[in-house]
N, C-alpha and C positions, 0 to 999 in steps of 0.2 A: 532632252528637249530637241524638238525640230525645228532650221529658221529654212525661209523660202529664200533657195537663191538660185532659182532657174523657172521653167513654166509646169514645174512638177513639184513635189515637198521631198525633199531628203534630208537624209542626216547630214548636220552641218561640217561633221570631222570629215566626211569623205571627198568635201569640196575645199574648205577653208586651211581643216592642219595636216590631210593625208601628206602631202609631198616637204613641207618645211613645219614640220613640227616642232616644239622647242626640244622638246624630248626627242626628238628622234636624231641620228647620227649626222643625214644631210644636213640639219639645222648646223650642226657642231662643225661639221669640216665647211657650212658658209662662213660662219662667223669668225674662224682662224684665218680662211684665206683672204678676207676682209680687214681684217686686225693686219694683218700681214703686209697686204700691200698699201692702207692707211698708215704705216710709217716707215714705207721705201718711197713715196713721193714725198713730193714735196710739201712742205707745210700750207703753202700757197693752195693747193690741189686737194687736200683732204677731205673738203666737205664735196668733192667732184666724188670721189671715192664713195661716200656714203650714201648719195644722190643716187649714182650707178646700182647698189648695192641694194636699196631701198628698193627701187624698181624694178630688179630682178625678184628680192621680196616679193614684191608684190602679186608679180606677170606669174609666180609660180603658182595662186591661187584660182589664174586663171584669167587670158587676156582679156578676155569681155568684161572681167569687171573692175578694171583697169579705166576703162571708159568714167567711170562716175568717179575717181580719183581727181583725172585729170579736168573734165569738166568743173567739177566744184572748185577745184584750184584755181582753175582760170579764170573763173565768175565771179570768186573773193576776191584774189589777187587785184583785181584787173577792179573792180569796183570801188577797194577801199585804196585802190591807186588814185583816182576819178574822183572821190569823195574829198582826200587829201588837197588834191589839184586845185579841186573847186573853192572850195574852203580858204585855200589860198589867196586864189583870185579874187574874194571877194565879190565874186559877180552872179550870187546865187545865194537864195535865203537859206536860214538854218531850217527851217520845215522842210526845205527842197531836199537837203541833203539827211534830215532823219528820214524821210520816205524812202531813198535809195539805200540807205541802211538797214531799214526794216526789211525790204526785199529782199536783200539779201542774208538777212538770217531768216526770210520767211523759205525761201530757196534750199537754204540748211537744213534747216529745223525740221520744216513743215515737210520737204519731202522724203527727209529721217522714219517720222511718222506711219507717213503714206504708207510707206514699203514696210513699215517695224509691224504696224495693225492691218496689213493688207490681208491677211485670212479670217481677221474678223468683221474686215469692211465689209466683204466677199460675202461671209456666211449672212453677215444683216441683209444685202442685198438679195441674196435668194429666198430669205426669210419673206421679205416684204413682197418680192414680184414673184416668187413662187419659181424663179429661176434655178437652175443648174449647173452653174457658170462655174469652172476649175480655173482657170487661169491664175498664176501667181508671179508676182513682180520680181527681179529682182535685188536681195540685198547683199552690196559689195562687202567687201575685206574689212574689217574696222570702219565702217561707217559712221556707228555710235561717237568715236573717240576725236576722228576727224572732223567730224560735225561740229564737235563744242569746242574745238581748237579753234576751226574755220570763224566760229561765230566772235569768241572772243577777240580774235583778230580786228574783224569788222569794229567790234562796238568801241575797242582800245585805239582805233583809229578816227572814229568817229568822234572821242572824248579828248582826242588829243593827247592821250596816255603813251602812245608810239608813234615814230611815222611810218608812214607805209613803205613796204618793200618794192625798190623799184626795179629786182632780178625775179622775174617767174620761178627759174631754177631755185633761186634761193628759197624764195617761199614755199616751193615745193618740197624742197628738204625736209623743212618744218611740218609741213602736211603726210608727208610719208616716212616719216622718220622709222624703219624698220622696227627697233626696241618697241617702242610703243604703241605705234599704228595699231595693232591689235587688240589689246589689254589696255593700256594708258601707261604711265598717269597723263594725266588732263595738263600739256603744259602752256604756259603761256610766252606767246612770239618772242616780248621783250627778255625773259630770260636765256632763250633757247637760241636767240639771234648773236649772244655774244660768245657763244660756247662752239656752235655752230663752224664759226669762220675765221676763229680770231688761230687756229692752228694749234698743235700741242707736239710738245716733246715727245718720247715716250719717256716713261716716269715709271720707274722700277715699282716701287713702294706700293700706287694708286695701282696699277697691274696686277699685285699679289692683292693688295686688297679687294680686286674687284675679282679674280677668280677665286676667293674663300665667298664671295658673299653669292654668287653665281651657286656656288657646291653647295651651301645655305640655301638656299631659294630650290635645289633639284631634293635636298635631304627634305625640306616640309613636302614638295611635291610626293616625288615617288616612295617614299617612307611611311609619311603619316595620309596626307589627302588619298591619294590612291589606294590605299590600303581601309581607309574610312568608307571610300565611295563602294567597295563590295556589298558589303553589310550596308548600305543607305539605298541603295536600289533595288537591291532584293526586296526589304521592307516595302521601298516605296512603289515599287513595280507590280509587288503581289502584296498588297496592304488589307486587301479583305481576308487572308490567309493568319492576321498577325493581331494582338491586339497589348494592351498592358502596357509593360515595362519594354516588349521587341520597339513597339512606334517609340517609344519615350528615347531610347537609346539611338534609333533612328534619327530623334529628330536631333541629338545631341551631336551627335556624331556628322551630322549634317555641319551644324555650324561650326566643327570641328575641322570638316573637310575644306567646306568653305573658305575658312579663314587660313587656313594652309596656302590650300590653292591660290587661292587671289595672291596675297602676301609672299608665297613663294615665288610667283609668277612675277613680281612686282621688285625680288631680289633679285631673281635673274637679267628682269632688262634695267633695272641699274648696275649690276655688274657687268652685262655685256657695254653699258656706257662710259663707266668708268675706262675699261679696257681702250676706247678714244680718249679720254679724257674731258667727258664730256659729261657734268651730273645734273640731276634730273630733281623735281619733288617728290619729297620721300611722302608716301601714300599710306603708310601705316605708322598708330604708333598705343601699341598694346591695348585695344580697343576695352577686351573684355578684362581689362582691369576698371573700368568707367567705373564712375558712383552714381551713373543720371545718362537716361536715353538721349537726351540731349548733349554730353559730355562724351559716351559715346559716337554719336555720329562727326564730333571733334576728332575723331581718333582712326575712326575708319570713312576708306575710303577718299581719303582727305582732299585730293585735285579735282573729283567732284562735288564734294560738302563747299571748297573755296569756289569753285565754278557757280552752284546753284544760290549764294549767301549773293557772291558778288554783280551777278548776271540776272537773278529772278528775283529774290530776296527783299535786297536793298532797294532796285528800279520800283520794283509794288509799292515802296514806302518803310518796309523795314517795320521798326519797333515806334516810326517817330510819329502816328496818327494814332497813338493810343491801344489799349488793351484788346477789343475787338478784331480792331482791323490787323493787327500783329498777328495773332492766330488765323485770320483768314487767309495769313500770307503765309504762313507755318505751314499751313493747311495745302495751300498751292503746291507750294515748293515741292511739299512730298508726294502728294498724288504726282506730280512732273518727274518725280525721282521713279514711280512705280511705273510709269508706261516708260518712264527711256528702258528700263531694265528688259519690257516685254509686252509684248501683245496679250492680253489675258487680263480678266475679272480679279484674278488670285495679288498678280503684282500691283493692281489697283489696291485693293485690302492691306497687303502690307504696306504699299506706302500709307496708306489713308491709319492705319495702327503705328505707324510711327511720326506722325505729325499728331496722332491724339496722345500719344505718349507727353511728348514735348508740351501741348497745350494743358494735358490734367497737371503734369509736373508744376509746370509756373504759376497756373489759380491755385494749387494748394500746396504750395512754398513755405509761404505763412502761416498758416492751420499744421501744415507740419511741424513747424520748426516751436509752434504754440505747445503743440501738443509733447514733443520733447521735454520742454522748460517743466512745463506742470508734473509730468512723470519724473524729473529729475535727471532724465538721459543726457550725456554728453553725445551730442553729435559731429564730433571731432575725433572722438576716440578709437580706437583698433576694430574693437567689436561693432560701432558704428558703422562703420566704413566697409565692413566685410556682410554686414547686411544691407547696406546699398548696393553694392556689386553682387551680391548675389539675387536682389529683388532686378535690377535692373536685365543681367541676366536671363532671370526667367520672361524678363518681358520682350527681350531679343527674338530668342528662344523662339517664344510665341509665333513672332512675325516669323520667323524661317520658315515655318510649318507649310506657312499659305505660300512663301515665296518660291517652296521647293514643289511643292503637289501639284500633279498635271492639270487638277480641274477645281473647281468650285466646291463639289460634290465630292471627290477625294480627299480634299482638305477638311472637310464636315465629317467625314466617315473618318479617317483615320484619328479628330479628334475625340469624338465621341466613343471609339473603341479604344483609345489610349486608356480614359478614365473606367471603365468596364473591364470585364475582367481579370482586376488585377493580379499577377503571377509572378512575386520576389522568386519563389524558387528556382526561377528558371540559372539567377546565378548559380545556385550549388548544385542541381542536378544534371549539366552540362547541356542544356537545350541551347543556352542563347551560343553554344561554340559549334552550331550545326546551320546558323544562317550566313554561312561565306567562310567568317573567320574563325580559327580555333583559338585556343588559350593564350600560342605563343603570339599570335597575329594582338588578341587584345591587351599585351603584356608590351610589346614595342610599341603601341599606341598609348599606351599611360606614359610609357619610358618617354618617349618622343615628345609629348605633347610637355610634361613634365619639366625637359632639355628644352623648350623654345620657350616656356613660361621664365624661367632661370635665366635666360640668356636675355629677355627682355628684361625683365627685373633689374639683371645688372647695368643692362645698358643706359638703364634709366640714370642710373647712380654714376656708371664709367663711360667713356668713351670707349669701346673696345675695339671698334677700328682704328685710331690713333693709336693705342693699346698694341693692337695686333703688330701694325707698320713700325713702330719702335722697335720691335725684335731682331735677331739676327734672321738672314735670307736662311742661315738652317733649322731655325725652329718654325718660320712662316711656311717652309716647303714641307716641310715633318707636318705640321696643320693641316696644310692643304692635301696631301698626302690620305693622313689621318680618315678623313672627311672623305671623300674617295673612296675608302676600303667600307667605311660605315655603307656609304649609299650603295655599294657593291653587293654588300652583306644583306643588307636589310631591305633594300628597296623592291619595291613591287614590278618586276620586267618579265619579259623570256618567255621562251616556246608555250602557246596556250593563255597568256593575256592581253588582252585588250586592253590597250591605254587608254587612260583615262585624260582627255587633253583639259586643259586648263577651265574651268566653268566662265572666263569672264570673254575668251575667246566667243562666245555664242551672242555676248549682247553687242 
């Protein structure tokens, strides 16, 4: 995928993750010499350290877009300062002060937008005046992620939920917090204010545990995602080439990668935080175990599912004006989830399929659950439960398709030739080990995926970080170790590949 972030279209890795990639080495020797001298100063000084750190982050993406960092900062800061004040003083009405509010997430939000759909504003515009216009805006560092931190700020200020920060720097911290500024998760001021500043030991235990979960978070990356994304692009890059069971395994392997990537990505900047002592909301929690698309999006993605419930959701009116008006708020939320994700018709559709998912689910809830009684089916049972997760599944599934395909018309054509000439043989006559990966590549992809379905599983049931940290420092180092030689062994690097950077770095 391509985002605009200059007056020309490029590839986003060559602007956003060529120089501090998480994968790449410089990332690795920032983040040591950061940990390093975050606990030779002072505890006083620590979030100065991060502050520093953060905006060398940044400035390494590139100083110009640096500018719309520090701007949006300023405008939030500095408003929901003002808003505070006033509120105080009582000498200004509450409409006065929701209109300054508004602005200022209209200022967020709205110009998130502007620059997220700027090539398809563009393309309407020539369309209509018969123009020729190239010009393209552009989109900073983690814009996506900063925007709906910035916003929540405002509105939590607004409700009297926090007060407002009355250090720039401090707020700024929060706004460019390195781990996250990228990817997320989505955090909110009041948690992150206390973590932030209040100073930390260093803590043996929390340290081992945060570099096993960091080595967890690089083993789904460059082991399984990476190694998924060969075989998903091929398909999907030359799909009129492919049809049957290639697209089917495509699309599988898509949501395969996906959920690596994102998740892995999402274990490493919690183990880079823990390593301050500093934890964050945990963003996953074994999604495709769900029984219900709705139960699902409980699970994944979760600091924007709590963002878009507590911010869009709820303010619409929620569930409390009755059955219509619920689903037309269902309905919002998810098209609103489909354009944050991307400019494009395709991420409109997936969102707009997963808010009808949720809306068919709950009108026929009851006709379901009718329809059980009368067949005599327990829907509580083993077998129950393993066909809701696998119907919900295929309806995940679905939505990737549209979420992953360049265009409209891609997403039509590769569906239509999934179901066309279908071709089982290609497992046994070794064709499908001639699109990227061979037998052993799809043999550590079962193993793998396999390894992190287990590992969830249990975690459900144990604590295995508490688990882990109870051990002696020589079976935690032997672990960590362990983990190490695997990602060494197995992982997708070295002379003649192209990394695959993180999929959620683009939105």
């Amino acid at each position: 995928m391509e985002t605009y972030f200059g007056f020309y279209n490029i590839d986003c890795k060559s602007v956003e993750c060529k120089v501090m990639s998480y994968t790449s080495y410089s990332f690795a020797l920032f983040v040591i010499l950061t940990v390093c001298i975050y606990y030779i100063v002072s505890k006083k000084w620590q979030w100065v350290v991060l502050l520093v750190a953060s905006m060398f982050f940044y400035l390494c993406a590139g100083p110009a877009l640096s500018i719309y960092l520090l701007l949006f900062s300023v405008a939030t800061w500095y408003g929901a300062k003002r808003i505070e004040k006033r509120r105080s003083g009582k000498r200004v009405s509450e409409k006065m002060l929701g209109l300054v509010a508004v602005l200022l997430i209209f200022i967020n939000i709205g110009v998130l937008f502007i620059l997220k759909w700027s090539g398809m504003e563009l393309a309407l515009i020539n369309r209509v005046f018969g123009t020729s216009l190239a010009w393209r805006f552009v989109m900073p560092l983690g814009m996506s992620f900063f925007t709906f931190q910035n916003t929540s700020y405002v509105i939590d200020v607004y409700k009297g939920k926090i007060q407002a920060e009355h250090n720039f720097f401090h707020y700024l911290l929060y706004a460019s917090y390195f781990p996250y500024i990228v990817s997320g998760p989505i955090n909110r001021y009041g948690k992150m204010e206390r973590q932030f500043f209040a100073g930390h030991a260093f803590d043996k235990e929390r340290f081992y545990q945060g570099l096993l979960r960091i080595l967890w978070g690089y083993l789904k990356e460059m082991v399984i995602a990476d190694r998924a994304a060969i075989y998903v692009e091929e398909v999907f890059d030359h799909y009129y080439m492919y049809r049957g069971l290639f697209i089917l395994i495509a699309v599988l392997l898509f949501s395969l990668q996906l959920y690596m990537d994102f998740s892995g990505c999402m274990d490493i900047v919690m183990g880079i935080s823990m390593l301050f002592g500093i934890e964050m909301t945990e963003n996953f929690h074994a999604p495709y175990a769900a029984t219900t698309t709705a139960e699902f999006w409980r699970r994944w993605h979760i600091s924007l599912t709590s963002w878009l419930r507590d911010y869009i959701y709820i303010p619409l009116g929620g569930n409390r004006k009755g059955k219509a008006h619920k689903y037309l708020n269902v309905m919002v939320v998810f098209l609103f989830c489909g354009m944050w994700h991307g400019a494009g018709v395709t991420y409109l559709i997936w969102g707009g399929l997963n808010g009808l998912y949720q809306i068919i689910g709950d009108m026929t809830v009851t006709v379901r659950r009718k329809v059980c009684e009368l067949a005599g089916l327990n829907e509580n049972s083993h077998g129950a439960k393993v066909r809701k997760k696998l119907t919900t599944a295929v309806l995940i599934e679905f939505g990737w398709l549209f979420f992953r395909a360049e265009g409209l018309q891609e997403a039509f054509v590769m569906l239509r030739r999934m179901f066309t000439g279908w071709n089982p043989w290609i497992l046994a006559d070794g064709t499908l080990y001639q699109v990227g990966l061979d037998v052993w590549d799809f043999l550590i992809l079962i193993m793998g995926t396999v390894c992190v379905g287990w590992v969830s599983h249990m975690s459900s049931r144990l604590d295995l970080h508490r688990l882990f940290v109870s051990q002696s420092w020589l079976y935690q180092t032997v672990v960590i170790l362990g983990a190490a030689v695997i990602w060494y062994l197995f992982g997708i690097y070295g002379p003649g590949f192209d990394p695959v950077d993180f999929i959620y770095f683009e939105f």
